[in-house]
C-alpha positions as CSV (number, residue, x, y, z in Angstrom):
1,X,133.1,133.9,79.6
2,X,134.7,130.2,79.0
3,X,132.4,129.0,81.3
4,X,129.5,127.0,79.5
5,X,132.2,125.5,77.4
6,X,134.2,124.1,80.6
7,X,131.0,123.0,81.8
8,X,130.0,121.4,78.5
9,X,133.4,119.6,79.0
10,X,134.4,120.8,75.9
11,X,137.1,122.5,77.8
12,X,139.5,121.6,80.2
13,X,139.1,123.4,84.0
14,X,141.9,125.5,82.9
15,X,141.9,125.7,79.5
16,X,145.1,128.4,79.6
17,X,147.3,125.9,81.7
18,X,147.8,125.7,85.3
19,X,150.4,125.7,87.8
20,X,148.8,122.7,90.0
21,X,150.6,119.7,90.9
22,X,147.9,116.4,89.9
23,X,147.2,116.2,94.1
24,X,146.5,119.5,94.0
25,X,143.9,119.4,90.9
26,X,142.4,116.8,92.8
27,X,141.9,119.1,95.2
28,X,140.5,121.8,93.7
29,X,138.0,119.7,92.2
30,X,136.7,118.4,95.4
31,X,136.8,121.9,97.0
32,X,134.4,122.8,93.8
33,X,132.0,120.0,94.2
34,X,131.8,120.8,98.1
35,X,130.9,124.7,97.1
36,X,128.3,123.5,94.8
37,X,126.8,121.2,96.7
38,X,126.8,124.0,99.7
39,X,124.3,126.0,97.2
40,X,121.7,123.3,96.9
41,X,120.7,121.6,100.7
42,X,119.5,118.5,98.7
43,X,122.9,117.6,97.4
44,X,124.6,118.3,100.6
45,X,122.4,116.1,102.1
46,X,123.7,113.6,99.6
47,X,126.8,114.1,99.7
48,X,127.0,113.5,103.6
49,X,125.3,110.4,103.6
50,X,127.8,109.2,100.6
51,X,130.6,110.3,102.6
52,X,129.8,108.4,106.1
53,X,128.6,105.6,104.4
54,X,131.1,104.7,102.2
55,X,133.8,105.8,105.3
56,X,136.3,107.1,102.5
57,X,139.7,108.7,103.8
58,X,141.6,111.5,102.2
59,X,145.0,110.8,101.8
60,X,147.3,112.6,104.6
61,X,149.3,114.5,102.4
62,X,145.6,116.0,101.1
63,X,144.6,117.0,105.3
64,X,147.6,118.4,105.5
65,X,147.3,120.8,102.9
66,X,143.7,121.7,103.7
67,X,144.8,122.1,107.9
68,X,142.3,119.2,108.5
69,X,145.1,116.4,109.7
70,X,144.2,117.2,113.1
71,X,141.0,118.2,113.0
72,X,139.2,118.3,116.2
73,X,135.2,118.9,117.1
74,X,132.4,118.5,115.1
75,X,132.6,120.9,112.4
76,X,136.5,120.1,111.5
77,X,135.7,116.3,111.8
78,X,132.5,116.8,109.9
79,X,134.4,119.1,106.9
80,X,136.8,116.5,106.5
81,X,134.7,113.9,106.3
82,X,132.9,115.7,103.3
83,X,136.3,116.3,101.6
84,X,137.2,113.0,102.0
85,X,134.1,111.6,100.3
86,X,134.1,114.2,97.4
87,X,137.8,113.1,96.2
């Protein structure tokens, strides 16, 4: 219902308040870009060559959260890579 206006930005993502810590907003909105970029192949594409080119690192603390400080095989490696260049 709030949503067009959130979008718009002419609300905050959680207009009623939130529980989050600031990491954990951070988070979130990374999560959120990564679900929206699943929808639309072009911007994953995007997104994956952003994230191994600029060779960004999430912050431990952040892997840790997600269960992706010791990632291992492709996919885990690959997932964290795309978290990592989303932050």
């Amino acid at each position: 219902m709030l949503h067009p206006w959130t979008e718009a930005g002419l609300l905050p993502g959680f207009p009623f308040g939130t529980d989050l810590t600031a990491d954990e907003l951070k988070i979130v909105g990374a999560l959120r870009r990564l679900k929206k970029a699943t929808q639309h192949p072009v911007d994953l594409v995007k997104l994956a060559l952003r994230s191994f080119w600029e060779g960004r690192e999430a912050p431990p603390a952040y892997l840790e959260r997600l269960g992706l400080d010791e990632a291992k095989g492709f996919k885990a490696l690959f997932i964290r890579k795309l978290f990592a260049g989303n932050l």
